[in-house]
C-alpha positions as a Markdown table, in Angstrom:
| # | Residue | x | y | z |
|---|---|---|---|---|
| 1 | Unk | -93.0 | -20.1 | 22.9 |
| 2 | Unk | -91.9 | -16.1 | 23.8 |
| 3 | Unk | -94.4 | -14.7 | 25.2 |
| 4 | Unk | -94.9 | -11.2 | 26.9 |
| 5 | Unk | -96.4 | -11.3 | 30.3 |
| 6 | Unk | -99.7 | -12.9 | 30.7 |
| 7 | Unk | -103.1 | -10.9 | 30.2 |
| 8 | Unk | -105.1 | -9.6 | 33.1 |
| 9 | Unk | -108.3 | -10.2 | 34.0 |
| 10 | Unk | -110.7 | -9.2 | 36.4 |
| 11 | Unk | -112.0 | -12.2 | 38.9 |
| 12 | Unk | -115.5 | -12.9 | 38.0 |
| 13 | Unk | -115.3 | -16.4 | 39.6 |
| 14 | Unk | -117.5 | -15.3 | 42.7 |
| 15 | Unk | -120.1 | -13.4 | 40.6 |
| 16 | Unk | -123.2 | -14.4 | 39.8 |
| 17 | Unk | -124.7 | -16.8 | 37.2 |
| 18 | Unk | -126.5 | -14.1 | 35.4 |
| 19 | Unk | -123.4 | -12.0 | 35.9 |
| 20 | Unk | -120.8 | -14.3 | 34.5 |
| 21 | Unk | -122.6 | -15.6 | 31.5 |
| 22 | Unk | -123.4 | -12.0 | 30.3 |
| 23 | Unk | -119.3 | -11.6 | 31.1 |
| 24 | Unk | -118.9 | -14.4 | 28.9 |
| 25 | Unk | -120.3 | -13.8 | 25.9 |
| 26 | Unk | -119.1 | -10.0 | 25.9 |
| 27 | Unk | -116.0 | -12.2 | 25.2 |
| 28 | Unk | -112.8 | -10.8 | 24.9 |
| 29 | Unk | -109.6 | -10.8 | 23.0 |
| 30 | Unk | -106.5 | -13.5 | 23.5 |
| 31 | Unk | -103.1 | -11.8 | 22.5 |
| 32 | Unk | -100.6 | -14.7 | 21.4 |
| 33 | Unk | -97.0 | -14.7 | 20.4 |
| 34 | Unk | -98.0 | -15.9 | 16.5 |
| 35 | Unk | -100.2 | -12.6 | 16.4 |
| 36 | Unk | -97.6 | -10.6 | 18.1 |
| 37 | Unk | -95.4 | -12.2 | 15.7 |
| 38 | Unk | -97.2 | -11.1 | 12.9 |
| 39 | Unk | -97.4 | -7.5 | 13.9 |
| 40 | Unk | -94.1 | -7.3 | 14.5 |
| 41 | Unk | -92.9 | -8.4 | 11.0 |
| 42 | Unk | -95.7 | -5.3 | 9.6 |
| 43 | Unk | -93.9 | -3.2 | 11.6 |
| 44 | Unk | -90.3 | -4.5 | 10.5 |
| 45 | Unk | -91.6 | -3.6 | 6.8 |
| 46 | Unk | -92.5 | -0.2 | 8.1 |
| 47 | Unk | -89.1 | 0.3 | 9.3 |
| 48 | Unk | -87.4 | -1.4 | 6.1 |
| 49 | Unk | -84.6 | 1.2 | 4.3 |
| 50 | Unk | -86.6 | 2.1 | 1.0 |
| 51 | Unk | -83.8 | 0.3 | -1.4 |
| 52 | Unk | -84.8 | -3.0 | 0.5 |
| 53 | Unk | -85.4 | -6.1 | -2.3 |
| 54 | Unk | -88.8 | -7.4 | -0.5 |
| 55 | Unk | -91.3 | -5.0 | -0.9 |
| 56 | Unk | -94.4 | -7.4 | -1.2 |
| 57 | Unk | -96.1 | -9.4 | 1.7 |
| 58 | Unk | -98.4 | -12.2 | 1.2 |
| 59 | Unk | -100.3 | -12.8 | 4.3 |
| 60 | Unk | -102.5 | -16.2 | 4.4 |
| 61 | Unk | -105.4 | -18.1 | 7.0 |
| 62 | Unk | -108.3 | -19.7 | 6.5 |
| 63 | Unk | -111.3 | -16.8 | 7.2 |
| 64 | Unk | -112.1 | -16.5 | 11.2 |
| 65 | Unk | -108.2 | -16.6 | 12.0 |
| 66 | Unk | -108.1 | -13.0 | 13.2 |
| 67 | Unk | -105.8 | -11.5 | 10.5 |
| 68 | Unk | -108.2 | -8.6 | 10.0 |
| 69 | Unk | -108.0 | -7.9 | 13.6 |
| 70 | Unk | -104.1 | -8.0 | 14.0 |
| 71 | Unk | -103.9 | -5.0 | 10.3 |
| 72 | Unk | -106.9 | -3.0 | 12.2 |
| 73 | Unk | -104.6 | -2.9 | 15.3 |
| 74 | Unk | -101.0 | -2.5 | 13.3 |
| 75 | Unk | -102.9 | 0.3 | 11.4 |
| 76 | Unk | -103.9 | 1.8 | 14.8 |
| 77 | Unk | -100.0 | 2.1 | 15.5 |
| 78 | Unk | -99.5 | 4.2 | 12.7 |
| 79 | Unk | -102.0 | 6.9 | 12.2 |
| 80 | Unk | -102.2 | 9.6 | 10.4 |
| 81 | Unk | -100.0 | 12.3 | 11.3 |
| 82 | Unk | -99.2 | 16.4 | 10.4 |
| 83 | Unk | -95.6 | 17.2 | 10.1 |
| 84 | Unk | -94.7 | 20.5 | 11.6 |
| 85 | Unk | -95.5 | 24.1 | 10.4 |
| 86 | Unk | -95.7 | 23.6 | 6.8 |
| 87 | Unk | -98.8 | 21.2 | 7.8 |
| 88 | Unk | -98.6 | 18.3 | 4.8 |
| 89 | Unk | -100.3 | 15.2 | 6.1 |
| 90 | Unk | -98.6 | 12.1 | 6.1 |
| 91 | Unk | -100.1 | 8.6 | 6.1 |
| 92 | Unk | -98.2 | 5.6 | 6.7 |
| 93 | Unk | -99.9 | 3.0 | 6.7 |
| 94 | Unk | -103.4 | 2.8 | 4.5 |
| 95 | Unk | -106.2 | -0.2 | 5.0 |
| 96 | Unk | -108.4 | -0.7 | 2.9 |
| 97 | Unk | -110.7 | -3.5 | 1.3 |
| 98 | Unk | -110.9 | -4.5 | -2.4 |
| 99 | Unk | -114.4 | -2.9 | -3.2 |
| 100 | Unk | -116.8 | -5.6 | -4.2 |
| 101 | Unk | -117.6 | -4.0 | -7.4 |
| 102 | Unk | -113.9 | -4.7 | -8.9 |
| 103 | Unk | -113.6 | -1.5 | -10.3 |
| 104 | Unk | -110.8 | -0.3 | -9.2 |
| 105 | Unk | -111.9 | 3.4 | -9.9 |
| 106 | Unk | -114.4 | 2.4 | -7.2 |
| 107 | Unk | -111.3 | 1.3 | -4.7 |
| 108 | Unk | -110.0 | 4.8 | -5.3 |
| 109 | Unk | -112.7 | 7.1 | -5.0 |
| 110 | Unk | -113.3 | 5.0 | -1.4 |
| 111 | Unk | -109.8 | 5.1 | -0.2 |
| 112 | Unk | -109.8 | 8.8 | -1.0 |
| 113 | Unk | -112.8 | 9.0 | 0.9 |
| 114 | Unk | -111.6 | 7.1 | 3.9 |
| 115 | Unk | -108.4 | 9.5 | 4.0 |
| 116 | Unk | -109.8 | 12.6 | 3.8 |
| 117 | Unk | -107.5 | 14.8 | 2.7 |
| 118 | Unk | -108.3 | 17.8 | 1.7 |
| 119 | Unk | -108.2 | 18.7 | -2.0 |
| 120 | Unk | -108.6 | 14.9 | -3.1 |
| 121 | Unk | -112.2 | 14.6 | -2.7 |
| 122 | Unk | -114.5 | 13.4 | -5.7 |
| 123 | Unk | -112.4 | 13.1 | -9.0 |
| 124 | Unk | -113.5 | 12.6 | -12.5 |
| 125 | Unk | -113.0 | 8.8 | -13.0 |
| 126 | Unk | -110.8 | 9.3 | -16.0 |
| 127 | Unk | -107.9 | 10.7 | -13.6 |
| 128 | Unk | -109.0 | 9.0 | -10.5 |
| 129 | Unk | -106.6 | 6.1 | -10.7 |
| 130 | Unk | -103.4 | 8.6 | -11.1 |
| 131 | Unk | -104.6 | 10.6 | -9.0 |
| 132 | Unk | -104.9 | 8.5 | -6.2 |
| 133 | Unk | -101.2 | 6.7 | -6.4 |
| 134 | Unk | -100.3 | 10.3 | -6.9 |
| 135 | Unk | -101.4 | 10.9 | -3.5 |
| 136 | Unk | -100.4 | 8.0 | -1.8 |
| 137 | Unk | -96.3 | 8.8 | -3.0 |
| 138 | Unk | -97.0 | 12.5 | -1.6 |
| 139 | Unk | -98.5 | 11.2 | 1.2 |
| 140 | Unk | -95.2 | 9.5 | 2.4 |
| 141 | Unk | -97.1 | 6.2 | 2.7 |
| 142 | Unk | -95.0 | 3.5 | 3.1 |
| 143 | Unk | -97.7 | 0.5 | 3.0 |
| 144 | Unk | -100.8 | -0.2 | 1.4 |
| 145 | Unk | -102.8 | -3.2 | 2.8 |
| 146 | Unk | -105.1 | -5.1 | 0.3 |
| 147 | Unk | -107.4 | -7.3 | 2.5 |
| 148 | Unk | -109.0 | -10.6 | 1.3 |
| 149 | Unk | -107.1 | -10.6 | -2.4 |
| 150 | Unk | -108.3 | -13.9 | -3.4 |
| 151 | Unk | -111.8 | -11.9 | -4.2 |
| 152 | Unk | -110.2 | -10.7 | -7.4 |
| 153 | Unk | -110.6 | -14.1 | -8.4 |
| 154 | Unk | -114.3 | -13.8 | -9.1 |
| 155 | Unk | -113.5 | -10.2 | -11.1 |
| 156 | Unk | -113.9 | -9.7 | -15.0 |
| 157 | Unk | -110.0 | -10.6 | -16.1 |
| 158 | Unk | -109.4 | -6.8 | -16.5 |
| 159 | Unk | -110.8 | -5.9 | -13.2 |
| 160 | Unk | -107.7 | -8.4 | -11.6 |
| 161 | Unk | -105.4 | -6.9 | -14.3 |
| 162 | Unk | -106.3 | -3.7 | -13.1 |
| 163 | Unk | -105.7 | -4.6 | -9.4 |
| 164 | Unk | -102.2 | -6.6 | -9.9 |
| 165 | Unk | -100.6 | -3.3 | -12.1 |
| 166 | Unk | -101.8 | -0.9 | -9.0 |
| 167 | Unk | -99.7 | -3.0 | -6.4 |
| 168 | Unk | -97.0 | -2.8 | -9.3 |
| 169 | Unk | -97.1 | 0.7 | -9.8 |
| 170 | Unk | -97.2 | 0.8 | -5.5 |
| 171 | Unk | -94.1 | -1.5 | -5.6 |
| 172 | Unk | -92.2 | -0.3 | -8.5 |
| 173 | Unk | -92.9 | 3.6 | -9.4 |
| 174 | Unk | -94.0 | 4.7 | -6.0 |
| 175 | Unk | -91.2 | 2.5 | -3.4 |
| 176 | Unk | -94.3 | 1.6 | -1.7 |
| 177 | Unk | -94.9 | -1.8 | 0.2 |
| 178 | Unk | -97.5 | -3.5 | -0.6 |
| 179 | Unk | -99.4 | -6.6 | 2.0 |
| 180 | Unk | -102.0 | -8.3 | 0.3 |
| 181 | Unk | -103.8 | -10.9 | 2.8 |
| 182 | Unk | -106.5 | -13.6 | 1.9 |
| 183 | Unk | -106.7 | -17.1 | 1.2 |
| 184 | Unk | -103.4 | -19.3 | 0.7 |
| 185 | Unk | -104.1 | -19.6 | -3.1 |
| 186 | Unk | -103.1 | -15.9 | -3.1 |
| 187 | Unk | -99.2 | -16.6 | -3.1 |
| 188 | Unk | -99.7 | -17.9 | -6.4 |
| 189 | Unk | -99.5 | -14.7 | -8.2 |
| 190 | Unk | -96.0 | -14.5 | -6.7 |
| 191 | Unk | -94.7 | -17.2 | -8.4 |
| 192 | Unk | -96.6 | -16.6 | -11.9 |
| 193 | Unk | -95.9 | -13.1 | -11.8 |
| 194 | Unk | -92.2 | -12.1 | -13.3 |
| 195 | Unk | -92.4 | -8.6 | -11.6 |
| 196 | Unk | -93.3 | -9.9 | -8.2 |
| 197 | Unk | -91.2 | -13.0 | -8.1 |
| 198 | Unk | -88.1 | -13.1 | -5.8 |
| 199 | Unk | -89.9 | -9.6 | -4.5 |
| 200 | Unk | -92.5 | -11.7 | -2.1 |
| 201 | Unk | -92.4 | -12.3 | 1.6 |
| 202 | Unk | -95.2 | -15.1 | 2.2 |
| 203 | Unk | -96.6 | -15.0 | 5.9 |
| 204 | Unk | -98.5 | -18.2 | 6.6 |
| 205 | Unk | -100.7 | -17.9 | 9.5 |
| 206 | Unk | -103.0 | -21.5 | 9.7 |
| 207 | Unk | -105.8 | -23.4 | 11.4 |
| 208 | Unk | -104.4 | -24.4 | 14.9 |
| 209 | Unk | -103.6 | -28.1 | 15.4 |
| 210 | Unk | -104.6 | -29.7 | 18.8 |
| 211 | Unk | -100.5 | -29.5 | 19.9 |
| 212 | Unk | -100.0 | -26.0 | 18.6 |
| 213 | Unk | -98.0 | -23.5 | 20.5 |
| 214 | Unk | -100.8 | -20.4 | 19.3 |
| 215 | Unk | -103.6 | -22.4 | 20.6 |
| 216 | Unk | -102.5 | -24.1 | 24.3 |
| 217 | Unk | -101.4 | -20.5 | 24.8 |
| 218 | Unk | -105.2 | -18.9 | 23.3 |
| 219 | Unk | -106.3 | -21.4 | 25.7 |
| 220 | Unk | -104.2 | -20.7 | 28.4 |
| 221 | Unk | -105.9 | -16.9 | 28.1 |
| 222 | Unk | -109.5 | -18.4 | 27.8 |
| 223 | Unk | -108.8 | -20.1 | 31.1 |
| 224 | Unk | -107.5 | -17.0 | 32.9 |
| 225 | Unk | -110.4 | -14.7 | 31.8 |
| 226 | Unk | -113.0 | -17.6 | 32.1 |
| 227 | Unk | -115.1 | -17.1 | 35.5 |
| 228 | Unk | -115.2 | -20.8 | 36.3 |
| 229 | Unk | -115.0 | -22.0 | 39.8 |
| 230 | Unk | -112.8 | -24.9 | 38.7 |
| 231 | Unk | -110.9 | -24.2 | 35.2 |
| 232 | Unk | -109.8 | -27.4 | 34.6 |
| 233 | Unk | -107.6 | -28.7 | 31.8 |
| 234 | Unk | -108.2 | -27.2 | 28.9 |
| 235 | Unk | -104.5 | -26.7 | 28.3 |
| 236 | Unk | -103.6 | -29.7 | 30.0 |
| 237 | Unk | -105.6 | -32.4 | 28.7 |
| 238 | Unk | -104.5 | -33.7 | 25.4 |
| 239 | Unk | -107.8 | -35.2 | 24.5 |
| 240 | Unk | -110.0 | -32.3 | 25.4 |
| 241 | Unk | -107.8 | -30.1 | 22.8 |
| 242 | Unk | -107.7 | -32.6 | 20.0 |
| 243 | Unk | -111.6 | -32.9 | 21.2 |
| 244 | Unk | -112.2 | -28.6 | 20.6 |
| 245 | Unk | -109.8 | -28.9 | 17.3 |
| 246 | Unk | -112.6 | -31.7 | 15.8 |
| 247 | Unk | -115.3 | -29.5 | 16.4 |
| 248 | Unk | -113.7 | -26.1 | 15.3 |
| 249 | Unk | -111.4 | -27.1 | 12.8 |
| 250 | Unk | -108.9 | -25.1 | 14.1 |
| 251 | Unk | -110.6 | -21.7 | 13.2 |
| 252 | Unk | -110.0 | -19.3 | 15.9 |
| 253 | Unk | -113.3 | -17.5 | 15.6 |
| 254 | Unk | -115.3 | -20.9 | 15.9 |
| 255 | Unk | -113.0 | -21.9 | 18.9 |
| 256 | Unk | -114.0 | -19.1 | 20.8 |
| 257 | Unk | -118.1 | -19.4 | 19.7 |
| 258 | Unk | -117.8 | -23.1 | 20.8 |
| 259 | Unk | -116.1 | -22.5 | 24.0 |
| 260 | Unk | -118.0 | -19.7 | 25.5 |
| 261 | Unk | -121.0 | -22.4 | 24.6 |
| 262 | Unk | -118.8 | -24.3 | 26.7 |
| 263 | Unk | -118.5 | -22.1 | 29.6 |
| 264 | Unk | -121.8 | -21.1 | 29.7 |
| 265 | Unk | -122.8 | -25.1 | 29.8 |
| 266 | Unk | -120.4 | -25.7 | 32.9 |
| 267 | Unk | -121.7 | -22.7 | 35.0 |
| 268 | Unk | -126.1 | -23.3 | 34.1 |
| 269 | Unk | -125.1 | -27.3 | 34.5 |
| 270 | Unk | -123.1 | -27.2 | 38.3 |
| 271 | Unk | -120.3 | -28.6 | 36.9 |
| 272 | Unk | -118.0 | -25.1 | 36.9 |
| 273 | Unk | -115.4 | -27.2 | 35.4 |
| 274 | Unk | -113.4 | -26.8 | 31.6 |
| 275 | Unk | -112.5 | -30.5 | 31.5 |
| 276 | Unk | -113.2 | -33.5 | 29.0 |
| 277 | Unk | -116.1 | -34.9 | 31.2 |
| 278 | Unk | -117.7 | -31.5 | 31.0 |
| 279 | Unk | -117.3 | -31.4 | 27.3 |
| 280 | Unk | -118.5 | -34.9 | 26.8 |
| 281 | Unk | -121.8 | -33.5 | 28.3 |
| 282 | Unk | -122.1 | -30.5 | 26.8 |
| 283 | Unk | -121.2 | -32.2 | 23.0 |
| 284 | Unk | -123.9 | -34.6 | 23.9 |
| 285 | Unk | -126.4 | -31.7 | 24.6 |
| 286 | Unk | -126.1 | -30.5 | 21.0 |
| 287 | Unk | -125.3 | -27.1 | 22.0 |
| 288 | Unk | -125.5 | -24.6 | 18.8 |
| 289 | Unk | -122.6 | -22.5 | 18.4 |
């Protein structure tokens, strides 16, 4: 694994009970090198020359993986900026979510919204569409991020249709990458789609496995920011992994619900111990997540 240097924490370890289980379930967040990964392959595309061949990213993980997290803080990197005296905004990265209706006038007049730029308020719907790649290419973006794409599979046919020629128009008129992120069935518009094919980077990012790199080293975080007396062997101990993994599936966000559970059961029960005979109790206590 490359990692950067590890997290800090405080030490809550000497605190007390009531102390350390309201630490705990404020929770926290566990940077790892597949996230870091991630980020740093937005922020390649960012950097890409404009002629480059790839100008499409698929992004897909199962829901609760964190993805939304990891575009919220690449977006972060890139805000919105005002370039010298002549004052024209520029925009380089945009986020936004499909909007539930499936109109894709509806998109627009939110993303216009969410910009606020002046001059590109409220449109009348006929031009709102053109108007608002219009502003995107004068805005100098250089990527649009589409989150959860596989809802367009649940749109009217010329909702989708309406949605797959605005990331064409992105791609093709306006030299603008495009990062659509969702459910693995996404990626196959890239191979059904003769004006995306061969243009597609696909980013897999999956459920963890009980020997995966991304999760000893999540759990190597949760240990360091855990205030247990004893932290026990949570990264060490094969069968207490493939143990967490059974429960969780893998999901990242149910990990973390069924460990701070976990936590909280070692401190209120004496133990003050993350290891398998801890977990054995606290699975037979029927803990809810």
């Amino acid at each position: 694994m490359s990692r950067n240097p590890a997290q800090q924490f405080p030490d809550m370890s000497k605190a007390s009970v009531p102390e350390r289980i309201h630490y705990i379930r404020e929770g926290t967040y566990f940077d790892t090198s597949a996230r870091r990964a991630l980020r740093n392959s937005l922020d390649e595309l960012v950097r890409t020359p404009s002629d480059c061949d790839n100008k499409l990213m698929f992004i897909t993980a199962p829901a609760g993986m964190g993805v939304t997290r990891i575009l919220d803080e690449f977006a972060a990197q890139h805000p919105k900026t005002t370039c010298g005296r002549s004052g024209k905004q520029i925009v380089p990265v945009v986020n936004e979510l499909i909007h539930p209706s499936g109109d894709i006038i509806d998109y627009c007049d939110a993303l216009r919204v969410d910009l606020a730029i002046p001059g590109y308020g409220p449109l009348v719907r006929q031009v709102s569409y053109s108007k608002t790649l219009e502003l995107l290419g004068h805005l100098h973006t250089r990527i649009v991020i589409l989150e959860d794409f596989h809802q367009t599979d649940s749109f009217q046919k010329h909702q989708r249709v309406s949605y797959q020629n605005y990331v064409h128009y992105l791609i093709s008129k306006y030299d603008i990458r495009v990062v659509l992120t969702g459910a693995p069935r996404i990626w196959r518009w890239a191979m059904e789609d003769e004006q995306t094919l061969g243009r597609s980077l696909h980013l897999q990012y999956r459920a963890w496995t009980p020997h995966e790199d991304d999760f000893i080293e999540f759990l190597e975080g949760f240990e360091r920011w855990c205030p247990i007396s004893n932290k026990g062997a949570l990264t060490s101990d094969p069968k207490l992994r493939k143990a967490i993994i059974t429960k969780t599936h893998g999901i990242c966000r149910t990990v973390m619900q069924v460990l701070t559970g976990f936590a909280i059961y070692a401190i209120v029960s004496d133990s003050e111990r993350l290891d398998l005979d801890t977990w054995l109790h606290y699975r037979d206590q029927d803990q809810p997540l």
